[in-house]
C-alpha positions in Angstrom: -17.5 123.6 91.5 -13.8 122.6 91.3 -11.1 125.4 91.1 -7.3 124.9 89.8 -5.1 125.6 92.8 -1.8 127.4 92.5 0.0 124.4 93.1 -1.5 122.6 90.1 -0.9 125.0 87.6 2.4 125.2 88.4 2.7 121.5 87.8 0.8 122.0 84.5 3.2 124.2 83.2 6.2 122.1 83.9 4.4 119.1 82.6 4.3 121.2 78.9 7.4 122.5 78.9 8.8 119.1 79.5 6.9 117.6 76.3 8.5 120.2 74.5 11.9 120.3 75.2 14.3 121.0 71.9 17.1 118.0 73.1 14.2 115.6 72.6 13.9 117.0 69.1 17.2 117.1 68.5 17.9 113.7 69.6 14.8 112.4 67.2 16.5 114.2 64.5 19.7 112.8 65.1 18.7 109.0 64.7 16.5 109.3 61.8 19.8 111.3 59.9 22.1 108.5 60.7 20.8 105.4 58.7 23.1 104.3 56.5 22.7 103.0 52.9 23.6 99.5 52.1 27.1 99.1 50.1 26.6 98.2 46.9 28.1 95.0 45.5 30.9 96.0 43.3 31.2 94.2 39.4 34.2 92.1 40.5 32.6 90.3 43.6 29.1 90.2 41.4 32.1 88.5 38.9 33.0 86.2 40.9 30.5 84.6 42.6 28.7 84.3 39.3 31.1 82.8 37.3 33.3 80.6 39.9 30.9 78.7 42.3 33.6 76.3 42.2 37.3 76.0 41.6 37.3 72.8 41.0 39.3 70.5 38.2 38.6 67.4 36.8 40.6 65.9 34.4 39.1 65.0 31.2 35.6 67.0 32.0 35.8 70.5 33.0 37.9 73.6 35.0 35.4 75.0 36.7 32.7 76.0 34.1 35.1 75.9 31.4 34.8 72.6 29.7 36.1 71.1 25.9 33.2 72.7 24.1 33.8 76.0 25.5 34.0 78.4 23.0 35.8 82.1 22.8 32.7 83.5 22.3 31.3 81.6 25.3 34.6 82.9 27.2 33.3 86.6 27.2 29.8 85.8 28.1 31.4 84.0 31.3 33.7 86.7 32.6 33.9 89.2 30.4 36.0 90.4 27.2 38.0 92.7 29.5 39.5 89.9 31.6 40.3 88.1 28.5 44.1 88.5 26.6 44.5 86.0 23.3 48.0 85.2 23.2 50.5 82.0 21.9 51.0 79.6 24.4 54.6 77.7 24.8 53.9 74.2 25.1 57.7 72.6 25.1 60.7 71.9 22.3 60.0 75.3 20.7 56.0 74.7 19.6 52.9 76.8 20.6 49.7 76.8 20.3 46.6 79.8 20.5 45.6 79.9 23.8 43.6 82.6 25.8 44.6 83.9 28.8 41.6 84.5 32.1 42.9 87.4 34.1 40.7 87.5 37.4 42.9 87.5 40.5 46.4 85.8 40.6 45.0 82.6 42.8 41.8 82.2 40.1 43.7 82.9 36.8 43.9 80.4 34.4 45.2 79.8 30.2 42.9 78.1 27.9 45.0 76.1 25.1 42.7 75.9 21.5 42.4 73.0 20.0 41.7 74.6 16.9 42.5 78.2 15.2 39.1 79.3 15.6 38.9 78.7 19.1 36.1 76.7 19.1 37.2 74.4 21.5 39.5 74.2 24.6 42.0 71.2 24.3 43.8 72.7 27.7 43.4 74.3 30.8 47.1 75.6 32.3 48.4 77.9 34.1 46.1 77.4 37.1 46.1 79.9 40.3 46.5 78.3 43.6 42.6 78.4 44.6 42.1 75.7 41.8 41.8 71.8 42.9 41.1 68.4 42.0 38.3 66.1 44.1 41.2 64.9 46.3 42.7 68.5 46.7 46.0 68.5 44.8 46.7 72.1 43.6 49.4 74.6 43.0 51.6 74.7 46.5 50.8 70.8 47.3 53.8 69.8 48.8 55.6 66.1 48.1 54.9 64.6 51.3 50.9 65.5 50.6 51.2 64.2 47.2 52.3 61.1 48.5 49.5 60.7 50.8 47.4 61.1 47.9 49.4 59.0 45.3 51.1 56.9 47.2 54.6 56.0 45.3 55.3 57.3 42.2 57.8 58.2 39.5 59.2 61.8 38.7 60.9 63.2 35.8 64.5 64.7 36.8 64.6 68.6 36.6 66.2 71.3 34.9 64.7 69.8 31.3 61.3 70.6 29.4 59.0 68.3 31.4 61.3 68.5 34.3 59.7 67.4 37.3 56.5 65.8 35.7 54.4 63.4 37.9 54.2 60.3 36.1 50.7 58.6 37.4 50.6 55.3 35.6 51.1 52.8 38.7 50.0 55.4 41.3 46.5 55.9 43.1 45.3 58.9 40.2 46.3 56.3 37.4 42.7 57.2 35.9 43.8 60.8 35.5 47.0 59.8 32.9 47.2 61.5 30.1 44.5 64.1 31.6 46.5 65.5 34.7 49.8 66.8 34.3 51.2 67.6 37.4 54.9 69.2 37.7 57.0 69.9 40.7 59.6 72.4 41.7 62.5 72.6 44.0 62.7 75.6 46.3 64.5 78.9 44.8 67.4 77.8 46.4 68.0 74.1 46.5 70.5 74.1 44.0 72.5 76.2 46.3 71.3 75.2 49.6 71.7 71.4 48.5 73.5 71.2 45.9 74.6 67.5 45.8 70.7 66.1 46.0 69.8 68.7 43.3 72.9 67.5 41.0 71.3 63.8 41.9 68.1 64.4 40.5 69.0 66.1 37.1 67.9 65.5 33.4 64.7 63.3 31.4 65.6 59.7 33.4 62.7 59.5 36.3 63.2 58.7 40.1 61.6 57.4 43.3 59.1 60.1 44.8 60.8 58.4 48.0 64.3 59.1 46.8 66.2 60.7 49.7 67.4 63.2 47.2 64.0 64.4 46.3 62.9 64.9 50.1 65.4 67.1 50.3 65.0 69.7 47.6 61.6 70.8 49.5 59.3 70.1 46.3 56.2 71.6 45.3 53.5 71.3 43.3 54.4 73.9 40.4 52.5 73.7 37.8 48.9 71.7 36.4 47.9 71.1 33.2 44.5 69.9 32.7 43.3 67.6 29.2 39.3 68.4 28.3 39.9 67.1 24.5 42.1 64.6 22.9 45.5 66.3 21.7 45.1 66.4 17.3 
């Protein structure tokens, strides 16, 4: 009959030790405690994913998701009465209108001009942050020379007026978008000091050359875009 050596039960007793050593507990416990929770999405990212899947503008159909039979109502199903302000919109020689300002971040904000007092319908779209775009990617911060490439040549409004610097597009390559896109430029903050004989060139409601060496100068810019989605009453 077989008998346990010495030896052997030596080895045995090292062998169960081993299997119960405390770091190998502690090391089990360790890693099970350290999963993280996933971060939940916040309401402003679920915001705007939702309601922006695109920033795009085309004249005469929609901003976005915003189109001419957008209603007020429709507004706070969209993003959300808190990001909404109602307010009077200037629109030139001393006339407003009711409009309804979007407050989501500065590059996605946008102001809805009424076509009626009821604000049943959205005549407007103005005001646009720089993430909005046409098709052929004009936005806020397109500079002259990337206009051009768009337009090819066209005629601008002097400055310092009302509709000063207005893109007129009747003759250019976006002559579809007349009366639908209104697209206004602006000198740098200090072309008037900087250059002040090219700025004093290009001054009051006659229109100029978007290749006029004047204009090249002045460092122009895409300011401002105003988008038509209903016929002005």
């Amino acid at each position: 009959m077989f008998k346990p050596t010495k030896s052997l039960s030596i080895l045995t007793f090292l062998l169960l030790m081993g299997c119960s050593n405390p770091d190998s507990v502690t090391k089990s416990t360790t890693y099970s405690t350290n999963i993280s929770a996933p971060t939940p999405t916040t309401t402003a990212e679920a915001t705007n994913s939702e309601t922006l899947p695109d920033t795009i503008v085309i004249p005469g159909e929609r901003v976005g998701s915003v189109t001419s039979n957008t209603s007020r109502q429709q507004l706070t199903k969209l993003f959300g009465e808190e990001h909404l302000t109602d307010e009077q919109v200037h629109m030139g020689e001393g006339f407003t209108q009711p409009g309804t300002r979007v407050n989501l971040d500065p590059e996605r904000s946008f102001t809805i001009v009424w076509a009626d007092s009821n604000r049943l319908q959205v005549q407007e779209v103005r005001n646009l942050g720089s993430d909005w775009q046409t098709p052929q990617g004009i936005r806020v911060g397109t500079t002259l020379a990337q206009l051009q490439e768009q337009l090819g040549s066209f005629e601008i409004y002097g400055f310092a007026w009302d509709y000063g610097g207005t893109v007129l597009l009747q003759g250019s390559k976006l002559a579809e978008y007349e009366q639908l896109l209104i697209l206004r430029l602006q000198t740098a903050p200090d072309a008037a000091q900087k250059s002040p004989q090219d700025y004093q060139a290009v001054l009051g409601d006659g229109t100029f050359s978007s290749s006029n060496p004047h204009m090249g100068r002045l460092n122009l810019k895409v300011g401002e875009i105003i988008v038509q989605l209903a016929p002005n009453n």
